[in-house]
C-alpha positions in Angstrom: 37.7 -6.2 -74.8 39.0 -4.7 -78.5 42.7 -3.6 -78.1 43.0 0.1 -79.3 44.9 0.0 -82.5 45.6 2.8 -85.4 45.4 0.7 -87.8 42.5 -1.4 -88.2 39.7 1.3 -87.9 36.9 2.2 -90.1 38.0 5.0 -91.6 35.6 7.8 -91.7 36.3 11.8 -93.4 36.3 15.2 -90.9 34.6 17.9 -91.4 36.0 21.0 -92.6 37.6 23.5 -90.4 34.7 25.7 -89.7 35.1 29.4 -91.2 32.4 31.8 -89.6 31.7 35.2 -90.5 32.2 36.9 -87.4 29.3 38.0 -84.7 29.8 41.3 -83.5 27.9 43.0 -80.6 26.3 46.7 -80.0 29.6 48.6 -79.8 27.6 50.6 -76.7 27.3 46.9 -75.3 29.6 47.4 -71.9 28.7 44.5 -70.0 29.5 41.1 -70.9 29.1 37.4 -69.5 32.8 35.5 -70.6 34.0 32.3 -70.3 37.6 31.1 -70.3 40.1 27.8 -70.9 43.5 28.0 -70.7 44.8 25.0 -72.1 48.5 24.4 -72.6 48.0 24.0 -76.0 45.1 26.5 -76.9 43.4 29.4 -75.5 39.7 29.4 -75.7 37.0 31.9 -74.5 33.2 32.9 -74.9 32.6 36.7 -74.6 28.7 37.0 -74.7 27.8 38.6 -78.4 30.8 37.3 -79.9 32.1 33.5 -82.1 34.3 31.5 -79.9 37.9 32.7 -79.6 40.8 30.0 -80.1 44.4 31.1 -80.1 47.5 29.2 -79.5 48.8 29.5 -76.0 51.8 32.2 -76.9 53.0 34.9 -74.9 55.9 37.5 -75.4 57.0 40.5 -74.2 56.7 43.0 -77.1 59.7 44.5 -79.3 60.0 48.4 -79.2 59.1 47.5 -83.1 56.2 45.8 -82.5 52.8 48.0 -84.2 50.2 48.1 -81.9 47.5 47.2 -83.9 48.4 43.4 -84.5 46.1 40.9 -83.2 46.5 39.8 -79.7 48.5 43.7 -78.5 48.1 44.7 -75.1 49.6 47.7 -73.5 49.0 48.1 -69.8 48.6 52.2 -68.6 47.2 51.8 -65.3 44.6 49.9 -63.0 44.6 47.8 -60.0 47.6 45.5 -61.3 50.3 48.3 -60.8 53.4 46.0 -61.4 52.1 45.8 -65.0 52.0 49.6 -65.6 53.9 50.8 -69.2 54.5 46.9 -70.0 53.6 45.4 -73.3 52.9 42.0 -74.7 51.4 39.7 -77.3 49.0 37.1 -76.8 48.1 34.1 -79.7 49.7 33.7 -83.4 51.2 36.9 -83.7 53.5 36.3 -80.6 54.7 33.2 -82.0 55.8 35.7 -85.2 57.2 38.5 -83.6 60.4 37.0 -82.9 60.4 37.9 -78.9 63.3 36.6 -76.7 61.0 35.5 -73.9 58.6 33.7 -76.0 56.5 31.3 -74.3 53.3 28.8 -73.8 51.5 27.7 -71.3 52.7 23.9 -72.0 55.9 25.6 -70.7 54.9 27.5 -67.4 51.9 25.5 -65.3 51.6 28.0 -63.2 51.0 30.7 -65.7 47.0 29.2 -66.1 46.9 31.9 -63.1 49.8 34.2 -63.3 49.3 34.7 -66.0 45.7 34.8 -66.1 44.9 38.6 -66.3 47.6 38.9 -69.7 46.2 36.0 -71.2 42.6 37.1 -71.3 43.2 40.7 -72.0 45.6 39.2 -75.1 42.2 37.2 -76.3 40.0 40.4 -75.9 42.3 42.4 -78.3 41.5 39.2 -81.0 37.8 40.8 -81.1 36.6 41.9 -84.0 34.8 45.3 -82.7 36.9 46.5 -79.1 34.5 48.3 -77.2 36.1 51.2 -75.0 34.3 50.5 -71.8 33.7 46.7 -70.9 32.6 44.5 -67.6 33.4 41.1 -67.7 31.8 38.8 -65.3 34.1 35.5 -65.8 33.6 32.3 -65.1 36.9 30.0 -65.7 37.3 26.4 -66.2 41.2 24.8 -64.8 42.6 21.3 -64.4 43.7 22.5 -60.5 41.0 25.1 -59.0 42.8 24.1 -55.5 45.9 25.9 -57.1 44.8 28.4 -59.2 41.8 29.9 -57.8 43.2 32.0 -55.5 46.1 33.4 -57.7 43.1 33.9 -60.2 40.7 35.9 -58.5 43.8 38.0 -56.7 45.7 38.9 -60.1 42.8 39.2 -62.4 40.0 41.3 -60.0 39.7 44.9 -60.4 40.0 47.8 -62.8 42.2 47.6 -65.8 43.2 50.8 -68.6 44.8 49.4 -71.3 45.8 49.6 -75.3 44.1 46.4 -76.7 45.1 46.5 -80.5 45.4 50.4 -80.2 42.3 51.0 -78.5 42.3 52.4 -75.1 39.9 50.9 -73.7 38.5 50.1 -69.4 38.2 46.4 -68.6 36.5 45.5 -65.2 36.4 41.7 -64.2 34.8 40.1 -61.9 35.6 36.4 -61.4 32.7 34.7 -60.8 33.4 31.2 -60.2 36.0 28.8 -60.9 35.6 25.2 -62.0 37.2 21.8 -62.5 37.2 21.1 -66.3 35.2 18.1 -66.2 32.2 20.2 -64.9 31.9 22.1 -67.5 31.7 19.1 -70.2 29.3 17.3 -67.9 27.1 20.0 -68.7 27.3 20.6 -72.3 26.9 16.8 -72.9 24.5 16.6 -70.3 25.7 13.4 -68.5 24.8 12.8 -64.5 25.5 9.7 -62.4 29.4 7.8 -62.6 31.2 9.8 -65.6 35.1 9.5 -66.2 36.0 12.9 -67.9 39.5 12.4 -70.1 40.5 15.3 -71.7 43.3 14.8 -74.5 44.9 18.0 -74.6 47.5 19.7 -76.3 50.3 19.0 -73.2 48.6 17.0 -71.0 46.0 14.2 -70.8 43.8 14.5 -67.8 41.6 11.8 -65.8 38.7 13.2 -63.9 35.9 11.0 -61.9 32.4 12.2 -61.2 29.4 11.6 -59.4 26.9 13.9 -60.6 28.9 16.7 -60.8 30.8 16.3 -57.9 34.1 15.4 -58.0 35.1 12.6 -56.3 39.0 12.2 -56.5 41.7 14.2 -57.3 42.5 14.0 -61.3 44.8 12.1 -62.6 47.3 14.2 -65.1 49.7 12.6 -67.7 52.6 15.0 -68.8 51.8 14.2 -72.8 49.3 15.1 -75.3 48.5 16.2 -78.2 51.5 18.3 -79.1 54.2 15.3 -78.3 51.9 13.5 -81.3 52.3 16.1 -83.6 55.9 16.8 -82.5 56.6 13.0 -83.2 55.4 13.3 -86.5 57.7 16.2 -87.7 60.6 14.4 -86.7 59.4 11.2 -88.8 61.6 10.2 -91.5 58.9 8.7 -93.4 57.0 11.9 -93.4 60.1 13.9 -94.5 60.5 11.3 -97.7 57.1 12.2 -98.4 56.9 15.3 -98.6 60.5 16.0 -99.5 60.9 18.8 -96.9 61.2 19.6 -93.1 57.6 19.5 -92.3 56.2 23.0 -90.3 54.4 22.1 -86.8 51.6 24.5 -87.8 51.1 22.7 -91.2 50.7 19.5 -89.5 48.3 20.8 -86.7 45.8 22.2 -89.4 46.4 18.9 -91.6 44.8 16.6 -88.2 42.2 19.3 -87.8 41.2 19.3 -91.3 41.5 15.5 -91.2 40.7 13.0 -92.9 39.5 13.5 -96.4 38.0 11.0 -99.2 40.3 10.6 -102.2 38.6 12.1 -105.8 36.8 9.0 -107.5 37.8 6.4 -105.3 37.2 4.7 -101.9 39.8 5.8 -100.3 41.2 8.2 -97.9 43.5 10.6 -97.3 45.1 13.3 -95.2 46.5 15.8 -96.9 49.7 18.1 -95.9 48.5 21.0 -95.4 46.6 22.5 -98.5 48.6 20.3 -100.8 47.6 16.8 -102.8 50.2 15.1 -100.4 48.7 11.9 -98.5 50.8 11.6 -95.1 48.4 9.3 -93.9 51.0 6.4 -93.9 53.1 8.1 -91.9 50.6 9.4 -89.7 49.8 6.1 -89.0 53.5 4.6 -87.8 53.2 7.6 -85.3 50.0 7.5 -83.8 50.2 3.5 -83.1 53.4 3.9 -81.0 52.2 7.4 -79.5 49.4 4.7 -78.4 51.4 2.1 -77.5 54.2 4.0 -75.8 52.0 7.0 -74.3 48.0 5.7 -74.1 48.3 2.4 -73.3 48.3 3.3 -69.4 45.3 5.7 -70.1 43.4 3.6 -72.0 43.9 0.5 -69.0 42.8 3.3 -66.4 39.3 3.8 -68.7 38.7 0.9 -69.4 39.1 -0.2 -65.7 36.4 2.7 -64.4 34.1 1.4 -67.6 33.8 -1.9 -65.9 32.6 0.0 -62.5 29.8 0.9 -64.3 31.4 5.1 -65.7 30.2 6.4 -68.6 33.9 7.2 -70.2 33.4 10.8 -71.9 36.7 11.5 -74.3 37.3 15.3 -75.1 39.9 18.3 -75.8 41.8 17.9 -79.2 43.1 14.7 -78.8 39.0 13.4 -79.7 39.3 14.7 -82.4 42.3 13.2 -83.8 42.0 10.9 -87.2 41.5 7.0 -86.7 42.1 7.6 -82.8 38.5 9.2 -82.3 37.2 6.1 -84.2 39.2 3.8 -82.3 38.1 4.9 -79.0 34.3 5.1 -79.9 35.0 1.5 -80.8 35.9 0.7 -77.0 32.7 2.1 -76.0 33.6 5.7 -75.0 31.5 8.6 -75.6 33.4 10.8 -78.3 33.0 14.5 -77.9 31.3 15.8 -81.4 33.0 19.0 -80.2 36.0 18.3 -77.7 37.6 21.7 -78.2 34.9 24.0 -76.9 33.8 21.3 -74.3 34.3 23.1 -71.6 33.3 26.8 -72.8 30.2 25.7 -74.3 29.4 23.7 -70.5 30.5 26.8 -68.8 27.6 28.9 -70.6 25.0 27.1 -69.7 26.4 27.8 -65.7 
C-alpha cells in the first residue's frame, strides 16, 4: 500500500480562485429554497437565485461605531426570538475587522452550529447582493451531529424575524425543513450508493462518516484538527518567516493554498506563491504539511485505508481536498478526491 507522503507527489497547478459576477434574483422574489453549512472554519449557503455564499465563521457583537451598511450587519427589532430584540452583530470578514471584544468562530464554540444558528444565517443573508424586504426561507441544513443540533435548530431558528440586514429592514420567515448528517449531502452531489466512507477535512475538525446507501451506519468519527492547525503551523514556521522576511498574515496564507499551486514562467517547475507576490513558500510549505501528516493524519489515513480494504469507496472532501500535494497524495491511495470539496455538501443538499 503507498505510504502518504508530501513530498514525492506529482505535482500538478490549481485553478484560480473563481471570481463570478454576481446572480441576482427578482427583487419581488419573496420565497426562497436555501441551503446551509456551518463549518468551523467557513460558512456556506445556497439561497435559490443567488452564487454560493462563503464567509469565514466570525461572529461579534457590534460597536455603537459600527455603520450599518457593512457586509454581514444584522440588527434584530422584533420577531419570535424576543431575547434578541435591539441586539446587533456581524457575521463573516467584517467581524473579524471591527475590533469587537467578544469576537468569535465557530472552531471556538461547538455548540454555536445551533445557538447560534438563527445569527449566523441572518449574518450570510445581509452578504447578498440585492436584500429583498420580505423573504421565506425554506431551509434545509447539513451538521456533523443532527442528534445534537437539530432540536436547538428548529426551536431557535423557526418563526418570524424583523430585522436591519445591512440597513434594510427587511421580514425573514424560516422554515426548517430538514436536517442532515454531512455525508448525505456529498453522497448526493457525487452520486455515490452502496459502502462509502465520507471524510471531510475541515477547517477545525476532520470527520469520519460510514454509509450504506445513504444511511448511516455508525456514529462519525471526529478528530479535533484540521485545516486551520495546518495553516496555523505554517505561520509560526521559521523557514517561512526567512522567506518572506516578515510575520506572515493567516489570511495571506489561506488565499495562497486556495490559489495553489502555480507553474513557474518558462520553466517546469512549480510554485506557490505568498499571497499576490513572486515569493515561492512551497519549501516551507512542504516541512509543514509532511509532519501535519505524520503527526495529525497518520491515524486518519490507517482508519481509510482500513474501511478501503472492506470493500468502501473512500470519498475525501471539505477544504482540506483541496490542499496542494495532499489532494494528489490521497488520489494516489485510491480515494475519490472531491473536484469541489467546499460546496460538497450545499451543492448535495440542492438536489434534496
Amino acid at each position: 500500500m503507498a505510504k502518504l507522503t508530501a513530498k514525492n507527489t506529482n505535482i500538478t497547478a490549481s485553478p484560480e480562485v473563481p471570481n463570478k459576477g454576481a446572480k441576482v434574483p427578482s427583487k419581488t422574489r419573496k420565497h426562497f429554497d436555501s441551503y446551509t453549512d456551518m463549518g468551523n472554519h467557513w460558512l456556506k449557503a445556497s439561497v435559490q437565485g443567488y452564487d454560493l455564499l462563503r464567509e469565514p465563521s466570525f461572529y461579534a457583537s457590534c460597536l455603537e461605531s459600527t455603520s450599518p451598511n457593512v457586509k454581514g450587519h444584522v440588527k434584530y427589532l422584533g420577531g419570535t426570538r424576543t431575547d434578541l430584540i435591539d441586539k446587533c452583530w456581524l457575521v463573516g470578514r467584517e467581524a473579524s475587522r471591527s475590533g469587537s471584544a467578544d469576537l468569535m468562530r465557530l472552531v471556538d464554540d461547538y455548540m454555536g452550529k445551533s445557538q447560534l444558528w438563527l445569527e449566523y444565517f441572518l449574518g450570510l443573508l445581509a452578504h447578498l447582493e440585492v436584500i429583498n424586504t420580505e423573504q421565506f426561507h425554506r431551509v434545509v441544513v447539513t451538521c456533523n451531529d443532527v442528534e445534537r443540533h437539530e432540536p436547538i435548530i428548529r426551536n431557535m431558528a423557526t418563526g418570524t424575524h424583523k430585522v436591519m440586514l445591512r440597513g434594510v429592514l427587511t421580514t425573514v420567515t424560516i422554515d426548517i425543513v430538514s436536517v442532515l448528517p454531512e455525508g448525505v449531502a456529498a453522497l448526493k452531489n457525487h452520486r455515490l450508493s452502496g459502502a462509502v466512507t465520507v471524510c471531510d477535512i475541515g477547517g477545525g475538525n476532520v470527520t469520519i462518516s460510514r454509509f450504506s446507501g445513504t444511511e448511516l451506519i455508525s456514529e462519525p468519527i471526529v478528530k479535533d484538527f484540521g485545516c486551520e492547525t495546518l495553516l496555523q503551523d505554517l505561520a509560526g514556521n521559521s523557514q517561512l518567516k526567512t522567506i518572506i522576511k516578515q510575520a506572515p498574515k493567516l489570511d495571506t496564507l489561506n488565499y495562497s493554498l486556495e490559489v495553489g499551486l502555480k507553474k513557474v514562467k518558462g520553466s517546469e517547475e512549480f510554485a506557490l506563491f505568498y499571497g499576490k507576490s513572486d515569493i515561492d513558500i512551497l519549501p516551507a510549505y512542504k516541512n509543514v504539511l509532511s509532519r501535519f501528516i505524520d503527526c495529525r493524519l497518520r491515524e486518519v489515513i490507517k482508519l481509510l485505508d482500513g474501511y478501503k480494504l472492506d470493500g468502501d469507496t473512500v470519498l475525501v472532501i471539505g477544504g482540506g481536498s483541496k490542499l496542494p500535494l495532499l489532494s494528489a497524495a490521497l488520489k494516489k491511495k485510491g480515494y475519490t478526491i472531491s473536484s469541489d470539496g467546499v460546496f460538497d455538501n450545499i451543492k448535495g443538499l440542492t438536489k434534496e
